[in-house]
C-alpha positions, 0 to 999 in steps of 0.5 A: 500500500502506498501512501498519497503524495500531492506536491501542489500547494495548497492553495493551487486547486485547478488550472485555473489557479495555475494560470493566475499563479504565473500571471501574478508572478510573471507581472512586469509593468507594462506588459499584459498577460495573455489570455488563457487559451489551450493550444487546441482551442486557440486554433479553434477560436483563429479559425473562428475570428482570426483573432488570439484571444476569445474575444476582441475589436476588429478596427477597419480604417484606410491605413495602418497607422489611424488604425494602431492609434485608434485600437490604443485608445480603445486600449485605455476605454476597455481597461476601465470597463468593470467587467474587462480583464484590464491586464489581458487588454491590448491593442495591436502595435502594427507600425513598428517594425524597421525596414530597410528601403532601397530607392533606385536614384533615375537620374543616377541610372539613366547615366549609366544606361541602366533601367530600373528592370536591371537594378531591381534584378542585382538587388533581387539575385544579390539578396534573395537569391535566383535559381539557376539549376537544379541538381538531381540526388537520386530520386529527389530534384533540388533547386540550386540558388545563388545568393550573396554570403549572410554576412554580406547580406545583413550589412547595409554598407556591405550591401552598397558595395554590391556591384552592377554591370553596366551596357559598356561593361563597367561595374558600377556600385550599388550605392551610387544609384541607390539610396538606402533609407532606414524607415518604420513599417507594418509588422504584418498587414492584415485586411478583411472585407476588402479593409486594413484591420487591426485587433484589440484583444481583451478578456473577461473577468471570472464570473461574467459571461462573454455575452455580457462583458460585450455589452458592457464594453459596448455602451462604455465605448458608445458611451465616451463617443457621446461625450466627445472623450473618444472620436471615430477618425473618419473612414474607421470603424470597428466591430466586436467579433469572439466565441461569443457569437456563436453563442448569440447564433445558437440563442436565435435557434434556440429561440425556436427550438425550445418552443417547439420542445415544449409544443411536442411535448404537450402534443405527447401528453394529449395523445396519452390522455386525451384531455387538455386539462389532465396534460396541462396537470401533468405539464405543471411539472415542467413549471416546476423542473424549469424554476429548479434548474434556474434556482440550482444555477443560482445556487452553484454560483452561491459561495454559502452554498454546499460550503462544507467538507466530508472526510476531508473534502470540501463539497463545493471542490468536488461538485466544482461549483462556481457561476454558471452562466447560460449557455448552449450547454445549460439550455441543451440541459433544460430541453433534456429535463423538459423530456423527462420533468413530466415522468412523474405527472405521468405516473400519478395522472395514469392511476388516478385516472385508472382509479376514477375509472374504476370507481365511479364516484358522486360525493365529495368524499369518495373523490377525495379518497379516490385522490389520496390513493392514488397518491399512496399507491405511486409515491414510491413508483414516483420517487424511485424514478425521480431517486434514479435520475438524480443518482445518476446525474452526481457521477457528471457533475463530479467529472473532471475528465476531458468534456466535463466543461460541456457535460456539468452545464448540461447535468445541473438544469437536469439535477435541480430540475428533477428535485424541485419537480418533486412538488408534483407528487403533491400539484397533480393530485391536487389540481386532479382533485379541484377538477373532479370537485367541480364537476361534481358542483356543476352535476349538483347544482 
Protein backbone atom coordinates (compact mmCIF):
# COMPACT_ATOMS: atom_id res chain seq x y z
CA UNK A 1 0.00 0.00 0.00
CA UNK A 2 1.35 3.36 -0.87
CA UNK A 3 0.81 6.48 0.65
CA UNK A 4 -0.63 9.80 -1.19
CA UNK A 5 1.57 12.49 -2.00
CA UNK A 6 0.04 15.68 -3.58
CA UNK A 7 3.24 18.15 -4.43
CA UNK A 8 0.86 21.08 -5.24
CA UNK A 9 0.41 23.94 -2.83
CA UNK A 10 -2.31 24.23 -1.02
CA UNK A 11 -3.69 26.89 -2.39
CA UNK A 12 -3.38 25.72 -6.27
CA UNK A 13 -6.66 23.58 -6.62
CA UNK A 14 -7.48 23.80 -10.53
CA UNK A 15 -5.71 25.16 -14.00
CA UNK A 16 -7.30 27.90 -13.31
CA UNK A 17 -5.04 28.80 -10.07
CA UNK A 18 -2.40 27.72 -12.29
CA UNK A 19 -2.55 30.49 -14.65
CA UNK A 20 -3.46 33.17 -12.23
CA UNK A 21 -0.24 31.96 -10.20
CA UNK A 22 2.04 32.63 -13.11
CA UNK A 23 0.37 35.67 -14.42
CA UNK A 24 0.75 37.08 -10.68
CA UNK A 25 4.38 36.48 -10.65
CA UNK A 26 5.23 36.97 -14.01
CA UNK A 27 3.62 40.51 -13.58
CA UNK A 28 6.03 43.21 -15.31
CA UNK A 29 4.81 46.98 -15.58
CA UNK A 30 3.90 47.34 -18.72
CA UNK A 31 3.18 44.36 -20.15
CA UNK A 32 -0.03 42.48 -20.23
CA UNK A 33 -0.78 38.96 -19.86
CA UNK A 34 -2.00 36.69 -22.35
CA UNK A 35 -5.33 35.19 -22.50
CA UNK A 36 -5.91 31.94 -21.42
CA UNK A 37 -6.46 29.72 -24.32
CA UNK A 38 -5.34 25.80 -24.69
CA UNK A 39 -3.31 25.20 -27.75
CA UNK A 40 -6.21 23.34 -29.29
CA UNK A 41 -8.57 25.92 -28.53
CA UNK A 42 -6.64 28.87 -29.60
CA UNK A 43 -6.95 27.31 -33.01
CA UNK A 44 -10.30 26.79 -32.93
CA UNK A 45 -11.06 30.15 -31.94
CA UNK A 46 -8.17 31.76 -35.06
CA UNK A 47 -10.07 29.91 -37.31
CA UNK A 48 -13.09 31.50 -35.86
CA UNK A 49 -12.35 35.01 -35.66
CA UNK A 50 -8.86 35.36 -36.89
CA UNK A 51 -8.13 36.85 -33.66
CA UNK A 52 -5.70 35.07 -30.45
CA UNK A 53 -7.83 35.75 -27.66
CA UNK A 54 -11.96 34.67 -27.12
CA UNK A 55 -12.98 38.00 -27.61
CA UNK A 56 -11.82 41.19 -29.39
CA UNK A 57 -12.19 44.69 -31.84
CA UNK A 58 -11.70 44.26 -35.39
CA UNK A 59 -10.57 48.19 -36.27
CA UNK A 60 -11.42 48.86 -40.30
CA UNK A 61 -9.63 52.02 -41.46
CA UNK A 62 -7.69 53.19 -44.81
CA UNK A 63 -4.04 52.83 -43.34
CA UNK A 64 -2.49 51.03 -40.86
CA UNK A 65 -1.29 53.88 -38.73
CA UNK A 66 -5.11 55.56 -37.94
CA UNK A 67 -5.70 52.05 -37.05
CA UNK A 68 -2.72 51.29 -34.35
CA UNK A 69 -3.75 54.76 -32.91
CA UNK A 70 -7.45 54.29 -32.59
CA UNK A 71 -7.06 50.48 -31.44
CA UNK A 72 -4.93 52.31 -28.43
CA UNK A 73 -7.37 54.38 -27.34
CA UNK A 74 -9.81 51.91 -27.39
CA UNK A 75 -6.97 50.26 -25.40
CA UNK A 76 -7.27 52.58 -22.39
CA UNK A 77 -11.58 52.50 -22.67
CA UNK A 78 -11.61 48.75 -22.37
CA UNK A 79 -9.21 48.93 -19.41
CA UNK A 80 -11.88 50.65 -17.18
CA UNK A 81 -14.82 48.72 -18.04
CA UNK A 82 -15.66 46.82 -14.95
CA UNK A 83 -16.45 43.55 -16.37
CA UNK A 84 -12.67 43.53 -18.64
CA UNK A 85 -9.86 41.88 -17.59
CA UNK A 86 -7.70 45.12 -17.64
CA UNK A 87 -4.35 43.13 -17.63
CA UNK A 88 -5.42 40.97 -20.99
CA UNK A 89 -6.24 44.27 -22.63
CA UNK A 90 -4.06 45.11 -25.81
CA UNK A 91 -4.17 46.97 -28.68
CA UNK A 92 -2.11 45.59 -31.80
CA UNK A 93 1.48 47.83 -32.41
CA UNK A 94 1.19 47.28 -36.18
CA UNK A 95 3.69 50.18 -37.12
CA UNK A 96 6.80 49.44 -35.59
CA UNK A 97 9.00 47.46 -37.43
CA UNK A 98 12.22 48.73 -39.05
CA UNK A 99 12.86 48.20 -42.88
CA UNK A 100 15.33 48.97 -44.95
CA UNK A 101 14.46 50.95 -48.08
CA UNK A 102 16.25 50.89 -51.40
CA UNK A 103 15.16 53.87 -53.57
CA UNK A 104 16.69 53.50 -57.00
CA UNK A 105 18.16 57.39 -57.76
CA UNK A 106 16.73 57.50 -62.02
CA UNK A 107 18.58 60.22 -62.79
CA UNK A 108 21.75 58.17 -61.48
CA UNK A 109 20.70 55.10 -63.55
CA UNK A 110 19.89 56.98 -66.73
CA UNK A 111 23.60 57.96 -66.56
CA UNK A 112 24.84 54.83 -66.75
CA UNK A 113 22.35 53.39 -69.41
CA UNK A 114 20.71 51.12 -66.56
CA UNK A 115 16.66 50.53 -66.35
CA UNK A 116 15.19 50.05 -63.36
CA UNK A 117 14.17 46.06 -64.59
CA UNK A 118 18.11 45.77 -64.19
CA UNK A 119 18.93 47.35 -60.77
CA UNK A 120 15.58 45.52 -59.05
CA UNK A 121 17.07 42.18 -60.61
CA UNK A 122 21.20 42.57 -58.91
CA UNK A 123 19.33 43.68 -55.54
CA UNK A 124 16.94 40.51 -56.12
CA UNK A 125 19.55 37.95 -57.16
CA UNK A 126 22.25 39.56 -54.55
CA UNK A 127 19.69 39.13 -51.63
CA UNK A 128 17.29 36.90 -52.04
CA UNK A 129 18.79 34.67 -54.45
CA UNK A 130 17.85 33.29 -58.05
CA UNK A 131 17.55 29.66 -59.09
CA UNK A 132 19.88 28.79 -61.68
CA UNK A 133 19.93 24.88 -61.73
CA UNK A 134 18.92 22.03 -60.46
CA UNK A 135 20.62 19.17 -59.36
CA UNK A 136 19.21 15.62 -59.13
CA UNK A 137 20.46 13.16 -55.99
CA UNK A 138 18.87 10.23 -56.80
CA UNK A 139 15.22 10.20 -56.70
CA UNK A 140 14.95 13.71 -55.20
CA UNK A 141 15.46 17.02 -57.51
CA UNK A 142 16.56 20.04 -55.63
CA UNK A 143 16.66 23.82 -56.95
CA UNK A 144 20.12 25.43 -56.84
CA UNK A 145 20.22 29.40 -55.71
CA UNK A 146 22.65 31.74 -55.84
CA UNK A 147 22.88 34.50 -53.44
CA UNK A 148 25.49 36.57 -51.54
CA UNK A 149 27.14 35.09 -48.27
CA UNK A 150 24.63 36.04 -44.85
CA UNK A 151 27.34 38.09 -43.77
CA UNK A 152 27.30 40.39 -46.99
CA UNK A 153 23.51 40.02 -46.77
CA UNK A 154 22.96 41.81 -43.34
CA UNK A 155 25.15 44.64 -43.50
CA UNK A 156 23.90 47.58 -45.24
CA UNK A 157 27.19 49.08 -46.22
CA UNK A 158 28.46 45.97 -47.49
CA UNK A 159 25.18 45.89 -49.40
CA UNK A 160 26.12 49.37 -51.00
CA UNK A 161 29.36 47.65 -52.39
CA UNK A 162 27.42 45.13 -54.43
CA UNK A 163 28.44 45.89 -57.91
CA UNK A 164 26.44 46.06 -61.37
CA UNK A 165 27.22 45.74 -64.98
CA UNK A 166 26.73 48.23 -66.87
CA UNK A 167 25.83 48.43 -71.31
CA UNK A 168 29.93 49.10 -71.79
CA UNK A 169 30.65 46.53 -69.49
CA UNK A 170 31.77 48.95 -66.48
CA UNK A 171 30.92 47.97 -62.72
CA UNK A 172 29.48 50.33 -61.01
CA UNK A 173 28.19 50.03 -57.48
CA UNK A 174 25.01 49.85 -55.68
CA UNK A 175 25.41 52.68 -53.72
CA UNK A 176 25.85 55.21 -56.04
CA UNK A 177 22.41 54.88 -57.51
CA UNK A 178 20.59 53.76 -54.91
CA UNK A 179 19.83 55.43 -51.74
CA UNK A 180 19.28 53.49 -48.77
CA UNK A 181 16.92 54.66 -46.28
CA UNK A 182 16.00 53.39 -42.84
CA UNK A 183 12.06 53.56 -42.42
CA UNK A 184 9.14 52.21 -39.56
CA UNK A 185 6.57 50.00 -41.19
CA UNK A 186 3.90 47.38 -40.69
CA UNK A 187 4.83 44.24 -38.58
CA UNK A 188 2.14 42.24 -40.72
CA UNK A 189 -0.70 43.58 -42.96
CA UNK A 190 -4.00 42.30 -42.33
CA UNK A 191 -7.26 43.10 -44.24
CA UNK A 192 -10.63 41.69 -44.03
CA UNK A 193 -13.79 42.86 -46.23
CA UNK A 194 -11.53 44.36 -48.62
CA UNK A 195 -10.05 46.54 -45.50
CA UNK A 196 -6.92 47.27 -43.45
CA UNK A 197 -7.65 45.88 -39.86
CA UNK A 198 -6.24 45.80 -36.83
CA UNK A 199 -7.09 43.94 -33.20
CA UNK A 200 -7.79 44.73 -29.84
CA UNK A 201 -7.76 41.71 -27.60
CA UNK A 202 -9.28 41.90 -24.10
CA UNK A 203 -10.69 39.22 -21.87
CA UNK A 204 -13.29 38.55 -19.32
CA UNK A 205 -13.37 38.79 -15.78
CA UNK A 206 -14.19 35.01 -13.91
CA UNK A 207 -17.70 35.31 -13.23
CA UNK A 208 -19.48 37.49 -16.38
CA UNK A 209 -20.05 35.71 -19.44
CA UNK A 210 -18.79 36.87 -22.52
CA UNK A 211 -22.17 37.99 -23.85
CA UNK A 212 -22.29 40.30 -21.04
CA UNK A 213 -18.84 41.73 -20.85
CA UNK A 214 -19.50 42.50 -24.95
CA UNK A 215 -22.20 44.60 -23.98
CA UNK A 216 -20.71 46.49 -21.32
CA UNK A 217 -17.85 47.44 -23.42
CA UNK A 218 -20.38 48.30 -25.96
CA UNK A 219 -22.02 51.10 -24.19
CA UNK A 220 -18.91 52.27 -22.13
CA UNK A 221 -17.39 52.95 -25.79
CA UNK A 222 -20.78 54.38 -27.23
CA UNK A 223 -20.69 55.91 -24.14
CA UNK A 224 -17.31 58.01 -24.21
CA UNK A 225 -18.03 58.52 -28.20
CA UNK A 226 -21.22 60.72 -26.96
CA UNK A 227 -19.50 62.72 -24.58
CA UNK A 228 -16.54 63.74 -27.12
CA UNK A 229 -13.83 61.57 -24.96
CA UNK A 230 -13.41 59.48 -27.86
CA UNK A 231 -13.89 60.23 -31.50
CA UNK A 232 -14.26 57.65 -34.66
CA UNK A 233 -11.35 59.22 -37.40
CA UNK A 234 -13.26 59.33 -40.49
CA UNK A 235 -13.28 56.03 -42.55
CA UNK A 236 -12.66 53.79 -39.31
CA UNK A 237 -14.90 51.91 -37.95
CA UNK A 238 -14.85 48.80 -35.90
CA UNK A 239 -16.76 45.98 -34.58
CA UNK A 240 -16.67 43.08 -31.63
CA UNK A 241 -16.25 39.54 -33.09
CA UNK A 242 -15.29 36.32 -30.42
CA UNK A 243 -16.79 32.97 -29.47
CA UNK A 244 -19.20 34.86 -28.01
CA UNK A 245 -21.08 34.96 -31.42
CA UNK A 246 -21.60 31.53 -31.58
CA UNK A 247 -23.47 31.53 -28.55
CA UNK A 248 -25.71 34.60 -29.74
CA UNK A 249 -26.27 32.46 -33.22
CA UNK A 250 -27.01 29.33 -31.03
CA UNK A 251 -29.53 31.75 -28.83
CA UNK A 252 -31.61 32.56 -32.04
CA UNK A 253 -32.20 28.93 -32.76
CA UNK A 254 -32.94 28.22 -29.59
CA UNK A 255 -35.15 30.82 -29.52
CA UNK A 256 -37.14 28.47 -31.66
CA UNK A 257 -36.17 25.35 -30.85
CA UNK A 258 -37.17 25.15 -27.00
CA UNK A 259 -40.70 26.28 -28.09
CA UNK A 260 -41.31 23.54 -30.42
CA UNK A 261 -39.74 21.20 -27.46
CA UNK A 262 -42.15 22.20 -25.40
CA UNK A 263 -45.41 22.04 -28.14
CA UNK A 264 -44.16 18.25 -28.93
CA UNK A 265 -44.24 17.62 -25.53
CA UNK A 266 -47.69 18.77 -24.62
CA UNK A 267 -48.89 17.13 -28.07
CA UNK A 268 -47.29 13.84 -26.41
CA UNK A 269 -49.23 14.27 -23.39
CA UNK A 270 -52.99 14.90 -25.33
CA UNK A 271 -52.35 11.92 -27.27
CA UNK A 272 -51.84 9.61 -23.75
CA UNK A 273 -54.92 11.13 -22.08
CA UNK A 274 -56.89 12.71 -24.42
CA UNK A 275 -57.63 15.86 -22.18
CA UNK A 276 -56.36 19.37 -22.38
CA UNK A 277 -56.80 19.57 -18.62
CA UNK A 278 -55.29 16.35 -17.34
CA UNK A 279 -51.77 17.21 -19.90
CA UNK A 280 -51.80 20.77 -18.70
CA UNK A 281 -51.82 18.80 -14.87
CA UNK A 282 -49.21 16.91 -15.88
CA UNK A 283 -47.38 19.51 -17.51
CA UNK A 284 -47.15 21.73 -14.40
CA UNK A 285 -44.14 19.67 -13.59
CA UNK A 286 -42.17 21.19 -16.25
CA UNK A 287 -43.09 24.89 -14.49
CA UNK A 288 -41.51 23.20 -11.70
CA UNK A 289 -38.44 21.49 -13.36
CA UNK A 290 -37.65 24.86 -15.49
CA UNK A 291 -37.69 27.14 -11.88
CA UNK A 292 -35.37 24.46 -10.38
CA UNK A 293 -32.88 24.22 -12.84
CA UNK A 294 -32.78 28.02 -12.69
CA UNK A 295 -32.55 28.08 -8.82
CA UNK A 296 -29.96 25.43 -8.85
CA UNK A 297 -27.81 27.75 -11.29
CA UNK A 298 -28.06 30.41 -8.92
CA UNK A 299 -27.14 28.43 -6.08
CA UNK A 300 -23.85 27.00 -7.74
CA UNK A 301 -22.66 30.04 -8.14
CA UNK A 302 -23.51 30.96 -4.32
CA UNK A 303 -20.14 30.76 -2.29
CA UNK A 304 -22.52 29.59 1.22
CA UNK A 305 -23.96 27.15 -0.86
CA UNK A 306 -22.77 23.03 -0.08
CA UNK A 307 -19.50 25.07 1.93
CA UNK A 308 -18.71 22.04 3.59
CA UNK A 309 -16.11 19.35 3.80
CA UNK A 310 -16.65 15.34 4.24
CA UNK A 311 -13.77 13.29 5.02
CA UNK A 312 -11.72 15.86 4.39
CA UNK A 313 -13.29 17.28 1.27
CA UNK A 314 -14.88 20.03 0.77
CA UNK A 315 -18.32 19.82 -1.49
CA UNK A 316 -18.12 22.60 -3.19
CA UNK A 317 -14.38 21.19 -4.98
CA UNK A 318 -15.83 18.19 -5.59
CA UNK A 319 -19.34 19.01 -7.46
CA UNK A 320 -16.87 22.07 -8.94
CA UNK A 321 -19.14 24.87 -8.07
CA UNK A 322 -18.61 28.24 -9.25
CA UNK A 323 -21.09 30.67 -11.62
CA UNK A 324 -22.67 29.03 -14.40
CA UNK A 325 -23.53 31.28 -16.78
CA UNK A 326 -26.36 30.30 -19.65
CA UNK A 327 -25.02 28.96 -22.24
CA UNK A 328 -25.85 26.50 -25.08
CA UNK A 329 -24.99 23.66 -22.89
CA UNK A 330 -27.21 24.76 -19.87
CA UNK A 331 -30.10 25.15 -22.31
CA UNK A 332 -29.33 21.67 -24.32
CA UNK A 333 -29.95 20.74 -20.50
CA UNK A 334 -33.07 22.26 -19.92
CA UNK A 335 -34.75 20.87 -23.03
CA UNK A 336 -33.19 17.22 -21.91
CA UNK A 337 -35.01 17.75 -18.45
CA UNK A 338 -38.28 19.20 -20.25
CA UNK A 339 -38.41 15.43 -21.61
CA UNK A 340 -38.17 13.82 -18.55
CA UNK A 341 -39.66 16.67 -15.83
CA UNK A 342 -43.14 15.16 -16.72
CA UNK A 343 -42.12 11.17 -15.74
CA UNK A 344 -43.52 11.53 -12.58
CA UNK A 345 -47.15 13.88 -13.62
CA UNK A 346 -47.45 10.57 -15.69
CA UNK A 347 -47.29 8.28 -13.40
CA UNK A 348 -49.76 9.72 -10.91
CA UNK A 349 -52.10 11.32 -13.62
CA UNK A 350 -52.40 7.49 -15.39
CA UNK A 351 -53.51 5.63 -11.91
CA UNK A 352 -55.61 8.47 -10.97
CA UNK A 353 -57.21 8.24 -14.00
CA UNK A 354 -57.40 4.39 -13.89
CA UNK A 355 -58.68 4.76 -10.08
CA UNK A 356 -61.81 7.34 -11.05
CA UNK A 357 -62.39 4.75 -13.87
CA UNK A 358 -62.91 2.35 -11.61
CA UNK A 359 -64.57 3.75 -9.01
CA UNK A 360 -67.32 5.80 -10.13
CA UNK A 361 -67.51 8.49 -7.56
CA UNK A 362 -70.83 11.03 -6.82
CA UNK A 363 -69.70 12.91 -3.43
CA UNK A 364 -67.08 14.54 -2.30
CA UNK A 365 -65.61 12.36 -0.03
CA UNK A 366 -65.34 9.42 -2.26
CA UNK A 367 -63.36 11.92 -4.80
CA UNK A 368 -61.06 12.65 -2.01
CA UNK A 369 -60.36 9.17 -1.08
CA UNK A 370 -60.01 8.28 -4.64
CA UNK A 371 -57.39 11.02 -4.93
CA UNK A 372 -55.37 10.09 -1.76
CA UNK A 373 -54.92 6.64 -3.08
CA UNK A 374 -53.78 7.04 -5.70
CA UNK A 375 -51.06 9.12 -4.47
CA UNK A 376 -50.30 6.32 -1.67
CA UNK A 377 -50.15 3.92 -4.31
CA UNK A 378 -47.37 5.80 -6.86
CA UNK A 379 -45.43 7.75 -4.38
CA UNK A 380 -42.82 5.00 -4.40
CA UNK A 381 -43.05 4.32 -8.18
CA UNK A 382 -42.64 8.23 -8.50
CA UNK A 383 -39.76 8.76 -6.02
CA UNK A 384 -37.51 5.82 -7.41
CA UNK A 385 -37.86 7.09 -10.91
CA UNK A 386 -37.09 10.68 -9.85
CA UNK A 387 -34.34 8.97 -6.85
CA UNK A 388 -32.55 7.01 -10.15
CA UNK A 389 -32.27 10.36 -12.22
CA UNK A 390 -30.51 12.38 -9.85
CA UNK A 391 -28.31 9.34 -8.50
CA UNK A 392 -27.47 9.17 -11.89
CA UNK A 393 -26.57 12.85 -12.90
CA UNK A 394 -23.94 13.14 -9.37
CA UNK A 395 -21.18 10.90 -11.30
CA UNK A 396 -21.45 14.00 -14.14
CA UNK A 397 -21.45 16.89 -12.23
CA UNK A 398 -18.46 15.42 -10.03
CA UNK A 399 -16.10 14.82 -13.56
CA UNK A 400 -13.04 16.15 -14.48
CA UNK A 401 -12.06 14.42 -17.41
CA UNK A 402 -11.96 15.75 -20.89
CA UNK A 403 -15.62 17.10 -21.54
CA UNK A 404 -16.88 17.91 -18.14
CA UNK A 405 -16.78 21.74 -19.11
CA UNK A 406 -19.50 20.79 -21.76
CA UNK A 407 -21.23 17.99 -19.56
CA UNK A 408 -21.88 19.55 -15.76
CA UNK A 409 -23.76 22.50 -17.62
CA UNK A 410 -25.81 20.19 -19.26
CA UNK A 411 -26.15 17.87 -15.97
CA UNK A 412 -27.01 20.72 -13.47
CA UNK A 413 -30.55 22.06 -15.19
CA UNK A 414 -31.47 18.30 -15.05
CA UNK A 415 -30.13 17.93 -11.31
CA UNK A 416 -32.36 20.93 -9.71
CA UNK A 417 -34.79 20.43 -12.16
CA UNK A 418 -35.70 16.55 -11.22
CA UNK A 419 -35.56 17.59 -7.09
CA UNK A 420 -37.77 20.58 -7.32
CA UNK A 421 -40.03 18.68 -9.65
CA UNK A 422 -40.69 16.65 -6.68
CA UNK A 423 -43.54 19.28 -5.97
CA UNK A 424 -45.71 17.18 -8.36
CA UNK A 425 -46.30 14.30 -6.24
CA UNK A 426 -48.29 16.59 -4.46
CA UNK A 427 -49.63 19.89 -7.53
CA UNK A 428 -51.12 16.90 -9.84
CA UNK A 429 -53.01 15.26 -7.34
CA UNK A 430 -54.43 18.28 -6.08
CA UNK A 431 -55.31 20.03 -9.11
CA UNK A 432 -56.81 16.29 -10.30
CA UNK A 433 -58.98 16.57 -7.09
CA UNK A 434 -60.14 20.51 -7.74
CA UNK A 435 -61.37 19.25 -11.45
CA UNK A 436 -63.24 16.28 -10.39
CA UNK A 437 -64.91 18.64 -7.49
CA UNK A 438 -66.08 20.87 -9.73
CA UNK A 439 -67.56 18.65 -11.83
CA UNK A 440 -69.23 17.36 -9.46
CA UNK A 441 -70.58 21.02 -8.05
CA UNK A 442 -71.53 21.69 -11.74
CA UNK A 443 -73.51 17.99 -11.63
CA UNK A 444 -75.15 19.01 -8.25
CA UNK A 445 -76.22 22.23 -8.92
Amino acid sequence: KGNYYRNWRPEIKSPDDIWNEIVRVARIPGVTSAPKLQPIETRLVMLQTGMRAPMGIKVYGPDLATIEAFGMQLEEVLKEVPSVKAEAVFAERIVGKPYLHLNINRDEISRYGLNVEDVQQTIETAIGGMKVTSTVEGRERYPVRVRYPRELRDNPEALGKILISTPTGAQVPISQIVDFEYIRGPQAIKSEETFLVGYVLFDKRDGFSEGAVVDDAQKTIQARIDSGDLSVPSGVSYKFSGSYENQIRAEKRLSIIVPIVLMIVFLILYFQFKSVTTSLMVFSGIAMAFSGGFIMLWLYGQGWFVDFSIFGTNMRDLFQMETINLSVAVWVGFIALFGIATDDGVLMATYLDQSFARNKTDNLRGIRDAVVEAGHRRIKPAVMTSATTIIALLPILTSTGRGADIMIPMAIPAFGGMIFAAITYFIVPVLYSMREERKLKKIES
